[in-house]
C-alpha positions as CSV (number, residue, x, y, z in Angstrom):
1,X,51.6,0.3,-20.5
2,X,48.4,-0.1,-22.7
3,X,46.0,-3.0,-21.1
4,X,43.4,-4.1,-24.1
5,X,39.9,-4.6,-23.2
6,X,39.1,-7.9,-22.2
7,X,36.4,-9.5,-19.2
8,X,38.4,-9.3,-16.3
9,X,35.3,-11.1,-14.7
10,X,35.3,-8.7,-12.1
11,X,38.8,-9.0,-11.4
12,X,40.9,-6.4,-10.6
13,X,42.3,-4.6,-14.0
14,X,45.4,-3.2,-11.5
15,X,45.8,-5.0,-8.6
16,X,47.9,-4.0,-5.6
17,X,51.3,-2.8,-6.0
18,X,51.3,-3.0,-9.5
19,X,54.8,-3.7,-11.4
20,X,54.1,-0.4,-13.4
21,X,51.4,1.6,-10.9
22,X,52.2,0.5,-7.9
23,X,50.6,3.6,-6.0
24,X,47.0,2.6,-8.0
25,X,44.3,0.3,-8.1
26,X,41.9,-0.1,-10.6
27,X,38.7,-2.2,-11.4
28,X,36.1,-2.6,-13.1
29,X,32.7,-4.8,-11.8
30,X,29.7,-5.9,-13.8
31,X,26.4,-6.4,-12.3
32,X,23.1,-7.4,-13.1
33,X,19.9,-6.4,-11.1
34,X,20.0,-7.6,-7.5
35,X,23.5,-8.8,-8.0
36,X,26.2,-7.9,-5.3
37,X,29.6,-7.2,-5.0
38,X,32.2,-7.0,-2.1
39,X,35.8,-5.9,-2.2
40,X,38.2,-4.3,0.3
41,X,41.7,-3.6,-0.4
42,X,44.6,-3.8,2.4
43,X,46.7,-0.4,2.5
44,X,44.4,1.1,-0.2
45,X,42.0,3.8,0.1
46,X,39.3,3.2,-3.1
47,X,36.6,5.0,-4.9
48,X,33.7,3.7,-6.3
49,X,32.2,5.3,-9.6
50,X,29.3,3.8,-11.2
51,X,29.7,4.6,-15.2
52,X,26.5,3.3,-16.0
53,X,23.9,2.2,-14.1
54,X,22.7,2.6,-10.3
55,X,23.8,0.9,-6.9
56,X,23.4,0.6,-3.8
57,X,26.7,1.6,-1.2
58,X,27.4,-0.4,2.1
59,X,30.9,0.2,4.2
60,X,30.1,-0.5,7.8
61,X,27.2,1.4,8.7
62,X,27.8,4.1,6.1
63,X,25.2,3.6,3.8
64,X,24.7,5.5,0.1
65,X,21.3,4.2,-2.0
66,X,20.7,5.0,-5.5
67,X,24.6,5.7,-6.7
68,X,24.9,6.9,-10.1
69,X,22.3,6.7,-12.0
70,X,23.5,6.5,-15.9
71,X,22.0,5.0,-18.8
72,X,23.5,3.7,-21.7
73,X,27.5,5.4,-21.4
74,X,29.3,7.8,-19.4
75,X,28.1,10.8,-21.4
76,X,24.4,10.0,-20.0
77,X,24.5,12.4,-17.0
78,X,26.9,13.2,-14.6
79,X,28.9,10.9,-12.1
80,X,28.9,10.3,-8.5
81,X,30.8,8.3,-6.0
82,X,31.7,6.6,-2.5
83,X,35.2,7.0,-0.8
84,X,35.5,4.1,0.7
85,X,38.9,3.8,3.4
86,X,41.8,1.7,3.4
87,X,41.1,-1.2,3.8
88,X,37.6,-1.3,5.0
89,X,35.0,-4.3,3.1
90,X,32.5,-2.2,0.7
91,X,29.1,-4.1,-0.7
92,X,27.8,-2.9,-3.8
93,X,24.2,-3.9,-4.9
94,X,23.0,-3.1,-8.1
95,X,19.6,-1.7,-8.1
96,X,19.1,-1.0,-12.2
97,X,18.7,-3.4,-14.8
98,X,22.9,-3.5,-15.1
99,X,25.4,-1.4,-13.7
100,X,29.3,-1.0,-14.7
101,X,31.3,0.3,-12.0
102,X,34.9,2.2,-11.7
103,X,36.5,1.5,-8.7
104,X,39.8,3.5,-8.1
105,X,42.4,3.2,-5.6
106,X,45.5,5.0,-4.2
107,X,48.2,3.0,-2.2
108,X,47.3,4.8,1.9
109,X,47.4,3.2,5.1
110,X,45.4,5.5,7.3
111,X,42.0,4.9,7.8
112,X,39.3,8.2,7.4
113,X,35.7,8.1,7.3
114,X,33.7,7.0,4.1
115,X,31.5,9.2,2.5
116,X,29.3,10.1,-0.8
117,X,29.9,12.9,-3.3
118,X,26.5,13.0,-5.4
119,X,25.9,15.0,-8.5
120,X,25.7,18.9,-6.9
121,X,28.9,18.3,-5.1
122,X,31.2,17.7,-8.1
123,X,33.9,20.0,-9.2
124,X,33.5,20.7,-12.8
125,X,36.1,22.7,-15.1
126,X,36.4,23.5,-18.4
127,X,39.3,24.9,-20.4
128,X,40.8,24.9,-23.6
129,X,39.6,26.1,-27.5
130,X,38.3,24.7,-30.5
131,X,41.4,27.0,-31.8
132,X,43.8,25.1,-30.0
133,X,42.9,21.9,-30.6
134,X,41.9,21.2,-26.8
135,X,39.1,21.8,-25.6
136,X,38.1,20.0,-22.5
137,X,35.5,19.0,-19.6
138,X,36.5,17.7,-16.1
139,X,34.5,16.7,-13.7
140,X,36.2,15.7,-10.3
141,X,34.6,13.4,-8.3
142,X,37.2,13.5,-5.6
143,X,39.0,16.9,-6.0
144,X,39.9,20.3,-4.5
145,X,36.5,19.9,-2.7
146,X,37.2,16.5,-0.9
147,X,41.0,17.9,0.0
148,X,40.5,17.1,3.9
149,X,38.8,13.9,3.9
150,X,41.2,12.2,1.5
151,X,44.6,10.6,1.7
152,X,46.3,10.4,-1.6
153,X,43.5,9.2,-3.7
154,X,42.4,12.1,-7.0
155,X,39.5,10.7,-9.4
156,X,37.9,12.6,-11.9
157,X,36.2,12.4,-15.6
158,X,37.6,13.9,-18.9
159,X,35.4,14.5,-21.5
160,X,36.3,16.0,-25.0
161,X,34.2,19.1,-25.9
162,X,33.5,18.9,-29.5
163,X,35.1,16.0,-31.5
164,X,38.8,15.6,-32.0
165,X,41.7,17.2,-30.5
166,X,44.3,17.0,-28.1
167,X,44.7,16.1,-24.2
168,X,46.9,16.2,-21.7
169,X,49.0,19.1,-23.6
170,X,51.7,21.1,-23.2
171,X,52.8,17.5,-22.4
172,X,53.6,17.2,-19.0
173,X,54.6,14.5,-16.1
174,X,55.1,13.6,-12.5
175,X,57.1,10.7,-12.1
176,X,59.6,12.3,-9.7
177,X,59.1,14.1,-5.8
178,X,60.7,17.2,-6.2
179,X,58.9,20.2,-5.0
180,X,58.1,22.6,-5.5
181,X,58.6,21.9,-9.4
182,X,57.0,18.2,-9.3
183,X,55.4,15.6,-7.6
184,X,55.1,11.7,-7.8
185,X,52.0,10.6,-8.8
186,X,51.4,7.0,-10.9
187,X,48.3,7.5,-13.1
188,X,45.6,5.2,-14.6
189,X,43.2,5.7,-17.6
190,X,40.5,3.7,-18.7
191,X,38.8,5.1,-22.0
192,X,35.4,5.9,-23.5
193,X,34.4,6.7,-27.3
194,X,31.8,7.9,-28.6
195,X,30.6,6.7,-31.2
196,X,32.4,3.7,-29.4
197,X,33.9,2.4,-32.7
198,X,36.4,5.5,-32.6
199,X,39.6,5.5,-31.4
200,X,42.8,7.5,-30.2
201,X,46.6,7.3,-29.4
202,X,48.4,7.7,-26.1
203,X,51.5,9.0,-26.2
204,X,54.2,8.3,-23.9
205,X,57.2,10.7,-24.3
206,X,60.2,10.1,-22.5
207,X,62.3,12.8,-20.2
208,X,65.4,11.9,-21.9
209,X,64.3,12.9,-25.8
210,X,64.5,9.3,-27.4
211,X,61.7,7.9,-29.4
212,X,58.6,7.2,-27.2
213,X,56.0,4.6,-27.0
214,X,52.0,5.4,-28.9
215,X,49.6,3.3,-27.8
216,X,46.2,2.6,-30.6
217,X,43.9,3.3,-27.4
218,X,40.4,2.0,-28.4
219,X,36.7,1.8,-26.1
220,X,37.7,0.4,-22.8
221,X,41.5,0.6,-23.4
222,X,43.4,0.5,-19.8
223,X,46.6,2.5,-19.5
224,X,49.2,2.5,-17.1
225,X,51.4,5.7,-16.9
226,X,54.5,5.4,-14.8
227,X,56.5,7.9,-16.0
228,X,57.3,10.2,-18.7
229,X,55.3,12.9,-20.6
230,X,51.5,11.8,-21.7
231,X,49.6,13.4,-24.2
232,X,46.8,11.8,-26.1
233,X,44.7,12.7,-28.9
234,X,41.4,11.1,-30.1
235,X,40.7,10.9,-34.0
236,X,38.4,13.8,-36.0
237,X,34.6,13.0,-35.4
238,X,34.7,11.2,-32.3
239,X,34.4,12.1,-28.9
240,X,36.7,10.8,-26.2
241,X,36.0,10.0,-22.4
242,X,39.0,8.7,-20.0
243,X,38.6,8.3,-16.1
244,X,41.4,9.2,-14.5
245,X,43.0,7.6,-10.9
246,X,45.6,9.6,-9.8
247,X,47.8,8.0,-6.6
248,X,50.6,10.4,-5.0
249,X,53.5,9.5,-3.3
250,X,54.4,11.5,-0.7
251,X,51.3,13.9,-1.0
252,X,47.7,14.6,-2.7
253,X,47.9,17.7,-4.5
254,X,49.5,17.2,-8.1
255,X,52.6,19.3,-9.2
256,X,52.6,18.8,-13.1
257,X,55.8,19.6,-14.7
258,X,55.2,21.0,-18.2
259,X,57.7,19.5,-21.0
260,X,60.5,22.6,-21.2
261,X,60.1,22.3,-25.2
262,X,56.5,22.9,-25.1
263,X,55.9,24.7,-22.1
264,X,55.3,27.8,-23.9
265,X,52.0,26.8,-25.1
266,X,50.4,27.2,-21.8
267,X,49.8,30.3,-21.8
268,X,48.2,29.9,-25.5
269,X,45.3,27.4,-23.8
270,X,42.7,29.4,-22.1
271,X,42.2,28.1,-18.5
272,X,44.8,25.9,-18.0
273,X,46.5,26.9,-15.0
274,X,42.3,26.8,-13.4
275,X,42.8,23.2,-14.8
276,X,45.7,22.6,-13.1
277,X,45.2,24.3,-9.9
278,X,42.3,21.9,-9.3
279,X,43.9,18.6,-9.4
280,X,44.5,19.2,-5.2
């Protein structure tokens, strides 16, 4: 499902048990300088991801000054966050002229101990070729790293490197629980261009070989993936940005399952299975 950008005034983008996503949660808040903000989510553990600007981090008498720290996009330095538990209220407080904030969400009930990932504690991969037509940046803000102070809850950055090209190939899914071959995981994208007047499409292939959907994904498109393989390609001479919410099921770590027709072409794309060992 492709969700067009729009002011959602704050409001959540995907709220709670979503009809598509229900295992996600996604928002996006707008402040100005010395504005606030307080949320808290019942039987959701969140994430909050400044993509511009800086603020200041309140959940009970956890405390996280200065987040983020951006300027004008999300290819202006590198990202940080706050986990904040399910549940539990979290103040934000913007301390820069504006600030635009991610927050993400997985559907968990138990409650763990907040906590801040700054800019030296986040996992960064790249992997891919210019050759291959997908060549690629992540930078996980909750990863492999945060594995034992998480419930279900994976965030991280893409980034094309270079301009055009492919993502999110050899198409793959996980839409189903069925280790050790795949895991359930819903999945929510919000994108970034650069220059922002660019544009891509998202593919959504489905398992049983009929004609898919392609979605004209534009800066600050929303999208929704439920199920069903997902590539998605951005056009020649533009760079492409998507932050990704990942929610699982029955676990955290992600078991993609690589589309049989194309699987073959994973072991033409140089660090993908590094790529895919991290999303844990």
């Amino acid at each position: 499902m492709h969700i067009a950008p729009h002011n959602n005034q704050n409001q959540p983008i995907v709220a709670a048990n979503d009809a598509t996503v229900p295992l996600n949660y996604f928002n996006i808040v707008k402040l100005n300088a010395g504005e606030s903000f307080t949320y808290a989510v019942p039987g959701y553990e969140t994430c909050i991801v400044p993509a511009t600007g800086a603020v200041d981090v309140r959940v009970g008498d956890f405390e996280a000054n200065a987040l983020g720290g951006r300027g004008a996009d999300v290819w202006d330095g590198d990202p940080e966050g706050v986990y904040v538990p399910s549940g539990q209220e979290a103040v934000m407080t913007c301390r820069s002229e504006t600030a635009e904030i991610f927050i993400a969400g997985a559907k968990y009930d138990e409650v763990l101990e907040p906590f801040a990932v700054r800019k030296d504690e986040l996992d960064i991969v790249q992997y891919g070729s210019d050759d291959t037509k997908t060549h690629r940046k992540i930078k996980h803000i909750l990863g492999q790293k945060q594995a034992d102070k998480v419930g279900r809850l994976l965030v991280s950055e893409l980034y094309t490197v270079g301009q055009g090209g492919w993502s999110g190939f050899p198409s793959h899914k996980h839409d189903t629980d069925r280790l050790p071959d795949e895991t359930r995981h819903d999945e929510t994208y919000n994108f970034r261009f650069r220059p922002d007047h660019g544009s891509g499409l998202q593919l959504l292939q489905r398992e049983d070989g009929g004609v898919g959907e392609a979605y004209h994904i534009v800066d600050g498109s929303t999208v929704c993936i439920d199920k069903g393989y997902h590539p998605c390609v951005v056009m020649p001479g533009y760079e492409m940005y998507y932050f990704t919410i990942l929610g699982g099921l029955s676990q955290r770590p992600l078991v993609q399952y690589f589309q049989p027709t194309h699987a073959d072409q994973v072991k033409t794309i140089p660090g993908i299975l590094d790529m895919v060992a991290k999303f844990k």
